[in-house]
N, C-alpha and C positions, 0 to 999 in steps of 0.2 A: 888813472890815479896813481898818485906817489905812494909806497909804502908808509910814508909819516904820513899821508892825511887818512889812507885808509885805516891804523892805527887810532888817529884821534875818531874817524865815524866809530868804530869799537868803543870805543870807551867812554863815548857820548850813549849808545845805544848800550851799555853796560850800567852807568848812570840813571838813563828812564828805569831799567830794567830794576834797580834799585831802588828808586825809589816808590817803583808801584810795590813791592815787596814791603818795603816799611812802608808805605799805606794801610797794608794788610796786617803785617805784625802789632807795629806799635800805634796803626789808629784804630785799631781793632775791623776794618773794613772788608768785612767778608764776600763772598760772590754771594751769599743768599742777601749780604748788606744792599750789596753793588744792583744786585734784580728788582730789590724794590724802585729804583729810579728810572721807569719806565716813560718817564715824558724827557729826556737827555737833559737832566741833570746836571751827570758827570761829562759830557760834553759843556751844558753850559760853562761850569766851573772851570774847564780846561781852558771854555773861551777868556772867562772873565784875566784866569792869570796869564797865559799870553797876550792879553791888550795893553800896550804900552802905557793907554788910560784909565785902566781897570773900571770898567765904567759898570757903577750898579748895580745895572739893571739886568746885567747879565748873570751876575750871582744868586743860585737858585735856593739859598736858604737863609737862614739867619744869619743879620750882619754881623753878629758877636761871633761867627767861626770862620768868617776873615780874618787871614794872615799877612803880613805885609815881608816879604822877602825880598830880596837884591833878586834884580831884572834877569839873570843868569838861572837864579833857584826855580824862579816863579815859572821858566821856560820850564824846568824839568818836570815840577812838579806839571804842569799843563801837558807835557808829555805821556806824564804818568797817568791822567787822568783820560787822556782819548787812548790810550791802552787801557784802560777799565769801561771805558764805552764799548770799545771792538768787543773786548769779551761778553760782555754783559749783550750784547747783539747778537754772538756767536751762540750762546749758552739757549739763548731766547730762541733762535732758529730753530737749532738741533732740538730742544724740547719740544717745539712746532712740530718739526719734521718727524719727531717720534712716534705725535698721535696717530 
């Protein structure tokens, strides 16, 4: 890889990293939030906003907390949201694995 593209994956990967952050701050979305969603939720939603068609059915709450964003946003946020799946998997394990 070229130094400019490995630059732009940083800064793509700086971006998700961002915006799972203001998920957290300003949607107030906490990991005790994110553990309630134990049937993949925050997977579906991820699915919904990376589908070019956003189709429904995939969206696992209420349609009034649909957002409609430029095709670019909708990917990060969808980034953002299977980085709150991993965690929410990750947190789930480790307390498994503590009992």
């Amino acid at each position: 890889m070229s130094e400019q593209t490995d630059a732009i994956d940083v800064t793509v990967c700086e971006e998700i990293k961002a915006e799972r952050v203001r998920q957290q701050r300003e949607e107030r979305w906490s990991h005790e939030h994110d553990d309630l969603h134990e049937r993949g939720e925050l997977a579906d939603a991820a699915a919904f906003y990376a589908s070019v068609r956003n189709i429904a059915d995939l969206w696992p709450w209420d349609v009034d907390f649909i957002r409609k964003h430029p095709r670019r946003r909708q990917l990060v946020i969808a980034a953002a949201l299977i980085v709150a799946e991993i965690e929410r998997i990750d947190r789930a394990e480790k307390e498994h694995d503590d009992e």
